[in-house]
C-alpha positions in Angstrom: 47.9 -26.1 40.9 45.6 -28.3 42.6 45.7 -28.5 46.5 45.3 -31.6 48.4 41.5 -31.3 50.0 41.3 -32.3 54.1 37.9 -33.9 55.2 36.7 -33.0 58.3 34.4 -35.8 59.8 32.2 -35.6 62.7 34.6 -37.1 65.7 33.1 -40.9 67.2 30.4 -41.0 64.9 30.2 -43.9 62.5 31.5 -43.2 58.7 30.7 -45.6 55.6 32.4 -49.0 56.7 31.5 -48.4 60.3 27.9 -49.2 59.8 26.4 -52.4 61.4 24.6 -54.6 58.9 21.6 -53.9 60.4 21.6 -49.8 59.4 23.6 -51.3 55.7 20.3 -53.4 55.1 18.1 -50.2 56.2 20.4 -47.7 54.0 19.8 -50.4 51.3 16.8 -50.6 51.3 16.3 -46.9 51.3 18.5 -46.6 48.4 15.9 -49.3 47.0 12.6 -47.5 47.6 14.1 -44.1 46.3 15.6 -45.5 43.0 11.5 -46.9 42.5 10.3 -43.3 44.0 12.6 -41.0 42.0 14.8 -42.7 39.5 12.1 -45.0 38.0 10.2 -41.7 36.6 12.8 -39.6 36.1 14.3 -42.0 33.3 11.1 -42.5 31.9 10.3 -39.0 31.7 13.8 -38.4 30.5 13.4 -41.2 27.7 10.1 -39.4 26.5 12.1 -36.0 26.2 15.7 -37.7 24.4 12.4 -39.2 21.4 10.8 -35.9 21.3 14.7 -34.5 21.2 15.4 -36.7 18.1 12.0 -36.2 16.3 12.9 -32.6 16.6 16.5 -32.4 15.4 17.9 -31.9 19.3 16.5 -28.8 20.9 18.8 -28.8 23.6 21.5 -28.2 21.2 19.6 -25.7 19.0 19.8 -22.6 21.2 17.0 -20.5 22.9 14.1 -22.2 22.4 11.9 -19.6 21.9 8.6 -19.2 19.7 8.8 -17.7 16.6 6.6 -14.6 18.0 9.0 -14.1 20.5 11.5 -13.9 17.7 9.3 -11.3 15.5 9.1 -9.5 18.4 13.0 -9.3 19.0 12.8 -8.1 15.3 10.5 -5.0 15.7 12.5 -3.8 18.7 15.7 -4.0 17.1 14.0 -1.8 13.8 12.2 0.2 16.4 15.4 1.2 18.3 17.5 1.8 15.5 15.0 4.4 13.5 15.0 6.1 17.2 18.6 6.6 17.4 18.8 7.0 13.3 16.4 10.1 13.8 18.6 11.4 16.6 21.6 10.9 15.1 20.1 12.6 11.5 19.6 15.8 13.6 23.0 15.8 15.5 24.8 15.1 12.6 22.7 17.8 10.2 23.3 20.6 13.2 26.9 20.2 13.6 28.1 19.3 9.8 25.2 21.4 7.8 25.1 17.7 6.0 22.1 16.0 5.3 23.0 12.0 5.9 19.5 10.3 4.8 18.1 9.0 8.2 17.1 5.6 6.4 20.8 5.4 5.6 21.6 5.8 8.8 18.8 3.2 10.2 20.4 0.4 7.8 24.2 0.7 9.1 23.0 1.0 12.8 21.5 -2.5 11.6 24.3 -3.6 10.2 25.7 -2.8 13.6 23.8 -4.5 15.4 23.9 -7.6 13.3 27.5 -7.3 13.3 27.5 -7.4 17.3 29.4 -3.9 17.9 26.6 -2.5 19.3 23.1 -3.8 21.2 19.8 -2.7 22.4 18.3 -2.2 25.4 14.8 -2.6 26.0 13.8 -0.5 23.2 16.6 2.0 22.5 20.2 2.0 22.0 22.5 3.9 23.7 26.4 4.5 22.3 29.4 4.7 24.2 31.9 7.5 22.8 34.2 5.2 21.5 31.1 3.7 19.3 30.0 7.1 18.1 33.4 8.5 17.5 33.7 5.1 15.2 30.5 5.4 13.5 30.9 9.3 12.4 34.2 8.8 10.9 34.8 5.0 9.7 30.6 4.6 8.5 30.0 7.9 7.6 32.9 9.5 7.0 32.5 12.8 8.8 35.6 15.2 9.0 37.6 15.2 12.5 37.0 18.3 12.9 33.5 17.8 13.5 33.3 14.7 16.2 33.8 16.8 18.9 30.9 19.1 18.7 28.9 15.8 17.6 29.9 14.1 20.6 29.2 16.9 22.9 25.6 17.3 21.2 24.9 13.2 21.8 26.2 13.9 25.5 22.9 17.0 26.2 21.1 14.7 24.1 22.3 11.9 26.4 22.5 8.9 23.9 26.0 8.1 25.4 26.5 5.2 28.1 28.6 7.8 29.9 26.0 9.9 30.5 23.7 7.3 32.0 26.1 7.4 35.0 26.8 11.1 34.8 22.5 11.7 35.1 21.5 8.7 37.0 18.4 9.0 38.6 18.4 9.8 42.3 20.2 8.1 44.8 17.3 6.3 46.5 13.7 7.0 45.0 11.9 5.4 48.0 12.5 4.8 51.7 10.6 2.8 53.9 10.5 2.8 57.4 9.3 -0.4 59.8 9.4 0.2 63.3 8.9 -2.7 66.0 5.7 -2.0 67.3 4.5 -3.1 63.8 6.7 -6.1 63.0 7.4 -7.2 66.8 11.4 -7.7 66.4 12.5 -4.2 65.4 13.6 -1.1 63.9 14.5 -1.4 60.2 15.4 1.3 56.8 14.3 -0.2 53.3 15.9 2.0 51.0 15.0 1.4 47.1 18.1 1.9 44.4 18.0 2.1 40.9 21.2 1.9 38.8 21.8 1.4 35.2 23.7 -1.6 33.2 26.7 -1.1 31.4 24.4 -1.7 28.3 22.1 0.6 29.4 19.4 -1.2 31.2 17.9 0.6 34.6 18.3 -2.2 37.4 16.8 -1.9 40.7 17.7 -3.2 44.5 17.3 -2.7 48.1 19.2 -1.7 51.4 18.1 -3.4 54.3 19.5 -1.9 57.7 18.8 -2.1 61.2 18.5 1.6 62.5 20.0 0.9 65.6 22.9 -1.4 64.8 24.6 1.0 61.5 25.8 4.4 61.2 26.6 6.4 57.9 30.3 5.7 57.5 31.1 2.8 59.8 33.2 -0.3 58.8 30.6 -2.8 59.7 29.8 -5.3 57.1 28.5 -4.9 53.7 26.3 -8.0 52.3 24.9 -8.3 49.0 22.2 -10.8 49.0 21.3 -12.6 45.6 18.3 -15.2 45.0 18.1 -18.2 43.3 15.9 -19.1 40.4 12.1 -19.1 39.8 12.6 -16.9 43.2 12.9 -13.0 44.1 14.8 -11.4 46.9 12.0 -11.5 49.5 13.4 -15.3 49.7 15.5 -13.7 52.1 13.3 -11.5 53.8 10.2 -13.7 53.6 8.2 -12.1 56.9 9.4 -11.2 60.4 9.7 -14.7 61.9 11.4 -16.1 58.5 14.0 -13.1 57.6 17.9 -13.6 57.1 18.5 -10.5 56.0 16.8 -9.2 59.2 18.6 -11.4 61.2 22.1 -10.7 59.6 20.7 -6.8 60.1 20.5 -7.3 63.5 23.8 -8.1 63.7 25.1 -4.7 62.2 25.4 -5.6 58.5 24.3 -3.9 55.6 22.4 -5.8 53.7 21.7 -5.4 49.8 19.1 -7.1 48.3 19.7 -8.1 44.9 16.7 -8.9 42.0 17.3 -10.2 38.4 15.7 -7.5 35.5 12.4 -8.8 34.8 11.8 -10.0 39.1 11.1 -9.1 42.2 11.5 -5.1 42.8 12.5 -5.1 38.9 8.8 -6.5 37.6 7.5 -5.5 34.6 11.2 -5.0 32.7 11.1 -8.4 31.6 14.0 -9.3 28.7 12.9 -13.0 27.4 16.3 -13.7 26.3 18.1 -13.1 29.4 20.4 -15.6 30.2 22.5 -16.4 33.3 25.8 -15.0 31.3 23.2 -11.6 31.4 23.3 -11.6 35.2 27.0 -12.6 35.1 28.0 -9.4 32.5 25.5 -7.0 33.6 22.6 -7.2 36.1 24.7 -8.0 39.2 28.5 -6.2 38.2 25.8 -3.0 37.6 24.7 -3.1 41.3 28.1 -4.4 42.9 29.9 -1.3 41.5 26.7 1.1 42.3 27.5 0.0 46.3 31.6 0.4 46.3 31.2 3.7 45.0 28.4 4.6 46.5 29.7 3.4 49.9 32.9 5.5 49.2 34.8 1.9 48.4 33.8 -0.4 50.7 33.8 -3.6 50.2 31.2 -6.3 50.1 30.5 -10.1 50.6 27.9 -12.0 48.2 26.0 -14.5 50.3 23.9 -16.2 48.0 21.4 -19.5 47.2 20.9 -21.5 44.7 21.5 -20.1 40.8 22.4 -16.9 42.7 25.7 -18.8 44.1 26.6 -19.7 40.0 26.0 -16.2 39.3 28.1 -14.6 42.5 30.8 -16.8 42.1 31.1 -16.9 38.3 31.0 -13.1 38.3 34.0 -13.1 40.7 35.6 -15.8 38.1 34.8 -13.9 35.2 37.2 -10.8 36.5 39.8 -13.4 37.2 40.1 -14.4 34.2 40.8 -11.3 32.5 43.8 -10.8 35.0 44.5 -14.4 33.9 43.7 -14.5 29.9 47.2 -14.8 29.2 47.1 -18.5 30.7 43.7 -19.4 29.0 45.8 -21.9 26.7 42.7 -24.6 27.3 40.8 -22.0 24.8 40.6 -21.9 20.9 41.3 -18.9 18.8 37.6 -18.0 18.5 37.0 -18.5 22.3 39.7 -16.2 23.2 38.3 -13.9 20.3 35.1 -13.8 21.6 35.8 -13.8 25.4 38.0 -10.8 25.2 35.3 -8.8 23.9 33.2 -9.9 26.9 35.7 -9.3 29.9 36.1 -5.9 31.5 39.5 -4.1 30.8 42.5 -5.2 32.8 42.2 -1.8 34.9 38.4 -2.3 35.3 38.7 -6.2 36.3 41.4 -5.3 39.3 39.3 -2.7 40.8 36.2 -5.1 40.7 38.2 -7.6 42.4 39.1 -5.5 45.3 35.3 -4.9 45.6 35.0 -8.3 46.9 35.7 -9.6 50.7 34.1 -12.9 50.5 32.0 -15.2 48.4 29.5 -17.5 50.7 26.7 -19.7 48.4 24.4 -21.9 49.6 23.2 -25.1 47.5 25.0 -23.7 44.3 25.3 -26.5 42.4 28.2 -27.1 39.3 25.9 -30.1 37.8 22.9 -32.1 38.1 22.5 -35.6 38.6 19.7 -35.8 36.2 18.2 -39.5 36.8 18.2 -38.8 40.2 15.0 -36.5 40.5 12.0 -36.3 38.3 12.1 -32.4 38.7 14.6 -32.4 36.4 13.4 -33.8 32.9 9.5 -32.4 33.9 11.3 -28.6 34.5 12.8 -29.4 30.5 9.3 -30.3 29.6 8.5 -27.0 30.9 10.4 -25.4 29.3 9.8 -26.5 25.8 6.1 -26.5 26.1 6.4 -22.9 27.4 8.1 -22.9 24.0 5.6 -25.2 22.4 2.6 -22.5 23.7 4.4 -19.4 22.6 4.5 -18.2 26.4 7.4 -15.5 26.9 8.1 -16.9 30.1 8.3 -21.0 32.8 4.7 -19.5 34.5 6.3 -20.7 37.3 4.4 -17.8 39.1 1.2 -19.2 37.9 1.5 -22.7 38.5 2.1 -21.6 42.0 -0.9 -19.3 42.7 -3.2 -22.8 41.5 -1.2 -24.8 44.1 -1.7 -22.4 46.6 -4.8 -20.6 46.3 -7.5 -23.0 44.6 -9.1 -25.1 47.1 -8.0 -28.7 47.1 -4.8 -28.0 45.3 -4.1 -26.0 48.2 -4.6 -28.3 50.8 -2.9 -31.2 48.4 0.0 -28.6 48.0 0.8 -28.5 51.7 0.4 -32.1 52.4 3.3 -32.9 49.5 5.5 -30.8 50.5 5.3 -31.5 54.5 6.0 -35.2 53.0 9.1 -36.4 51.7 8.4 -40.1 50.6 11.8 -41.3 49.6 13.4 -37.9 48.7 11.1 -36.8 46.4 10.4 -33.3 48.6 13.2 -30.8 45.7 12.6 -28.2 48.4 12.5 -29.2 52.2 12.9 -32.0 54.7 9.4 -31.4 56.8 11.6 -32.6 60.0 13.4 -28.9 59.9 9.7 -27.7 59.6 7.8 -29.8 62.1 6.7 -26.4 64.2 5.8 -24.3 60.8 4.0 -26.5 58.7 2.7 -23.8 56.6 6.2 -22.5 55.9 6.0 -23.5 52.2 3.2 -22.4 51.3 4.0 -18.7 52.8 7.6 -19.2 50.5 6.0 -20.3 47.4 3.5 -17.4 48.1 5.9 -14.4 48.3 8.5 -15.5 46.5 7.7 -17.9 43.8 8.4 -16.1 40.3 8.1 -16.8 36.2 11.4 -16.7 34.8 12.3 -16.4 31.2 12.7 -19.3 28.7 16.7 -18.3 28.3 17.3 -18.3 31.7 16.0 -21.9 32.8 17.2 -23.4 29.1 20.6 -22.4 30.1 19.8 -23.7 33.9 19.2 -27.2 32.0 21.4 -27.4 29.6 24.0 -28.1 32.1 21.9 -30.4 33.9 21.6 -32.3 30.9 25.2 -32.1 29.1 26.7 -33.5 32.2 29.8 -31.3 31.5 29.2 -28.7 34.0 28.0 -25.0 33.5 28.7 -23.3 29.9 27.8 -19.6 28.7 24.9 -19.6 26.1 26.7 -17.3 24.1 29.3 -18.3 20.9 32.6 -18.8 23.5 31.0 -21.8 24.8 33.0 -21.5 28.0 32.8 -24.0 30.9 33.0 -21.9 34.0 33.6 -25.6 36.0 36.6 -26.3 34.2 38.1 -22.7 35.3 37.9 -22.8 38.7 41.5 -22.8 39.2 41.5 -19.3 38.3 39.3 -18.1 41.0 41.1 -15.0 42.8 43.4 -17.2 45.6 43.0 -13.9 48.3 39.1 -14.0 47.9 37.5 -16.4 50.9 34.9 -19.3 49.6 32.7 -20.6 51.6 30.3 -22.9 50.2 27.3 -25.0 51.8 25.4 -28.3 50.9 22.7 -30.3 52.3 22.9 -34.1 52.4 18.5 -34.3 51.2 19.2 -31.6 48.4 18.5 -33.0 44.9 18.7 -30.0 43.2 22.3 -29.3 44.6 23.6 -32.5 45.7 26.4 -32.8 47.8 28.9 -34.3 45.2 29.5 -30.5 44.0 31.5 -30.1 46.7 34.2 -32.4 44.9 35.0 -29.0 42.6 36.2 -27.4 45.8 39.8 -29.7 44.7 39.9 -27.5 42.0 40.0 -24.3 44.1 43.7 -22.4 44.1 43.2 -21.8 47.8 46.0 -22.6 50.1 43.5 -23.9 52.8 41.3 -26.1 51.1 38.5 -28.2 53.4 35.5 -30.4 53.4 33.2 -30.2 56.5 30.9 -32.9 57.4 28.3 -31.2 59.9 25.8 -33.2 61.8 24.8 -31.9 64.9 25.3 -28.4 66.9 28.1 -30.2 68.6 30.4 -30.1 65.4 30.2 -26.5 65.2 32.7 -25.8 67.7 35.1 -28.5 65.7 35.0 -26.3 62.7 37.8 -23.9 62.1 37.7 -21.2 59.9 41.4 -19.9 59.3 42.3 -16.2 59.6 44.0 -16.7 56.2 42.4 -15.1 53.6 43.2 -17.9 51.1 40.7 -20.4 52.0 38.3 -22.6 50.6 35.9 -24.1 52.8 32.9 -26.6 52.3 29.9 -27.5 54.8 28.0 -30.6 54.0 24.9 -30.3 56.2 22.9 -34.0 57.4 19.4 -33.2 56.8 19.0 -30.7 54.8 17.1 -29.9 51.9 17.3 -26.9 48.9 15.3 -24.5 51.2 16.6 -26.0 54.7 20.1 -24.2 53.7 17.8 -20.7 54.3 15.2 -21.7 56.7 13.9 -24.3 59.4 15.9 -26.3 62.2 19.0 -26.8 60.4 19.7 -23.5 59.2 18.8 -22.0 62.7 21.0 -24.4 64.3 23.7 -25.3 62.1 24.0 -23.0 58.8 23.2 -19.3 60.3 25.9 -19.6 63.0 28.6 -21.2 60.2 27.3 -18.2 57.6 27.9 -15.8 60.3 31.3 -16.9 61.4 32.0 -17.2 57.4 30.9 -13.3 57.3 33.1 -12.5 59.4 35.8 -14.0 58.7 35.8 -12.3 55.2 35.5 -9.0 56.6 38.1 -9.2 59.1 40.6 -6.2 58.8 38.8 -4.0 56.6 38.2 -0.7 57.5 38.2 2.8 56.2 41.5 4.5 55.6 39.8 7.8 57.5 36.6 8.6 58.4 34.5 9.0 55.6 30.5 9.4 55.2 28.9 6.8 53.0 25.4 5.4 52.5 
């Protein structure tokens, strides 16, 4: 059911109608000078990539657009990791049944496996679940029952099972690091590094960030797991020690987690060129949200996240939901439902991920793009298919940026642009929130600026450019915008937008209607005066957005705004989410 939405406006400050002709002429004729500026080229650019579209039978609605080396490639892994496991399985199978099964025999039906989807690879190898093993010895090779149980005890010492990934993880932590204030000027800090594995196998590493002071083993302060946005790795929000919110939301007593896609970031060098948003979704992040409950003896956590990393938090969140929910997904055809339930955790599984979960906070998360709006939109599709075009396994996003930034000239062209923004046309930050750090972007391009594969910006475009909000890439087609109403009603959302931000413009905040939340608000934020106007309910069913003047993409992290206006709200929002938790007893966690 769809709650009425209450707007909170700024109190005796002008609103739409309210404006003199004087500042109606000036907004005029700044809408006049930005539709020249930005609109102009972006339809022109747009109208270039809709002929190369048609000459090409529509790439946007052909898939991943990736190069047919890319796709050999995919090929020989597949072959590669199904003569491993073959050879494996040809020895377990010969040791416990005294059977010879031809190992190429075996090769072609773990093919046929794979083709058929029931199982996958990762990286290079495939790992079984029981269930997948059991099914394979007696439905594909017909193996007496008798025998599965000493097979599936020698695949468990051989560990080809996904159970034994958890049951012989790696260590905890594998590195610790230690700064102390007399080296960073602000204080005392713990950077442990974690590595985890996917549910399909795939090792996934993160950090905890923690103030030594302000935490103890055990307490019931906060838990905050940080997640980036895209073309970006987690040192966005740990960029140095004047620019750090995870420092800063440290300080405070929190624990902070610091979350990195496979492929970026503390993950580099495991890069998968078909991973896809839906990857993160399934995967990358549920992988390291359960690794912290557990690990943490069940506490709880709140997502705080920018950009894509708010579509993957929240959609994550929405994703267990709807497997409480799939009874009610009459919107969906036969073959969604089909293929969604094969996605979607198990009922048990979905409920305890849920209770994981205190709060979701995302910062310039946007639901669509307004696509003539901005020329960064149709140039990023460009990039895309002439990364395609090139054969490139990745957007050299990372590349592009070390030119801008390092070779004379474009250097010192880079940071002029960007401390400019001539009728909107900065994607990244107003230079008024920057006026005392002028070399800001150039130090956040620097550290965190990362290539990202094809899959994952395609899908990132696609819904810029079907209009129709954000759909998996994979065969249930499912629009996550059109399924908000079955976000978890207990779970607090907190969303944030800046007025300058192209690349999440303010409009998304018209999906919070579609929220199930019994308290359901818009926030209009100017100036540090309407912070103390702003209330954030002790109810846990909430729904709250902040619309911030002034700021851009990066502002929502960085720069006068978020000092003044966004940091205070995000800690408030924190919180908020977390009030009442605490351990049942005492217990010892990490």
């Amino acid at each position: 059911m769809l709650r009425k939405r209450e707007i909170v406006r700024p109190a005796g400050k002008p609103v739409g109608g309210a404006e003199g002709p004087g500042a109606r002429l000036k907004s005029a004729g700044k809408r006049g000078l930005g539709f020249l500026v930005r609109g102009v080229p972006a339809r022109c650019v747009n109208a270039s990539y809709n002929a190369y579209s048609r000459i090409y039978k529509g790439q946007l609605r052909m898939g991943l657009p990736v190069s047919k080396k890319l796709l050999r490639s995919r090929e020989e892994i597949r072959n590669r990791s199904a003569a491993k496991l073959a050879l494996s399985l040809y020895h377990i199978f010969f040791h416990r049944t005294e059977t010879r099964i031809p190992r190429n025999e075996i090769k072609l039906v773990l093919l046929d496996e794979l083709d058929k989807g029931r199982i996958c690879p990762t990286e290079d190898v495939i790992f079984l679940s029981e269930e997948d093993l059991r099914r394979l010895a007696s439905a594909r090779f017909h193996i007496p029952s008798r025998d599965i149980h000493g097979i599936l005890a020698e695949a468990r010492r051989r560990r080809i099972l996904k159970e034994t990934l958890r049951e012989h993880r790696a260590p905890a932590y594998f590195e610790s690091e230690i700064e102390e204030s007399e080296e960073n000027g602000r204080g005392d800090y713990e950077i442990v590094h974690y590595r985890d594995y996917t549910d399909e196998g795939k090792s996934i590493g993160f950090r905890r960030l923690a103030s030594m002071e302000a935490v103890t083993s055990g307490d019931n302060r906060p838990s905050l797991v940080m997640v980036p946005g895209i073309g970006a790795n987690s040192d966005c929000y740990n960029l140095n020690n004047r620019h750090s919110v995870a420092k800063d939301l440290a300080d405070l007593g929190f624990w902070v987690y610091l979350f990195d896609p496979r492929g970026l970031g503390v993950n580099n060098g495991q890069f998968d060129p078909f991973l896809t948003i839906d990857t993160l979704i399934d995967y990358d992040l549920a992988a390291v949200s359960r690794f912290i409950f557990h690990r943490s003896r069940r506490k709880p956590m709140v997502l705080v996240s920018h950009s894509m990393g708010g579509i993957v938090a929240e959609f994550m969140v929405l994703n267990w939901s709807l497997r409480r929910n799939f009874d009610k997904l009459d919107m969906l055809t036969g073959l969604q439902r089909q293929r969604l339930d094969k996605i979607l955790p198990p009922l048990e599984e979905a409920n305890e991920c849920l209770s994981m979960i205190r709060g979701v906070i995302t910062l310039g998360a946007p639901k669509f793009f307004q696509k003539l709006t901005h020329p960064v939109f149709p140039y990023s599709l460009w990039l895309n298919h002439l990364s395609r075009i090139l054969r490139l396994r990745n957007i050299p996003l990372r590349e592009v940026i070390w030119l801008l930034t390092r070779v004379p000239g474009l250097r010192t062209g880079t940071k002029m642009a960007f401390n400019m923004n001539v009728a909107g046309l900065n994607p990244l930050i107003s230079p008024k929130n920057h006026k005392n750090d002028r070399g800001f972007i150039m130090d956040y391009l620097r550290a965190c600026g990362e290539s990202f594969p094809l899959g994952l910006g395609f899908q990132f475009l696609k819904a810029i450019y079907n209009g129709e909000g954000f759909k998996r890439m994979d065969e249930t087609r499912l629009n996550y915008s059109k399924l908000l109403s079955f976000f978890p009603e207990d779970i607090p959302l907190f969303r944030f937008w800046g007025t300058e931000d192209p690349l999440a413009p303010p409009d998304n905040a018209s999906f919070g209607e579609s929220y199930p939340h019994r308290i359901n608000q818009i926030h209009h934020i100017r100036d540090v005066g309407d912070l103390a106007r702003v209330e954030i309910s002790p109810e846990r069913s909430q729904a709250l957005d902040f619309v911030i003047e002034g700021a851009n993409h990066l502002d929502l992290l960085y720069g006068k705004a978020a000092e003044e206006l966004i940091h205070p709200l995000l800690v408030r929002a924190i919180r908020q989410s977390w009030a009442g938790w605490r351990y049942p007893k005492k217990r010892q966690a990490a």
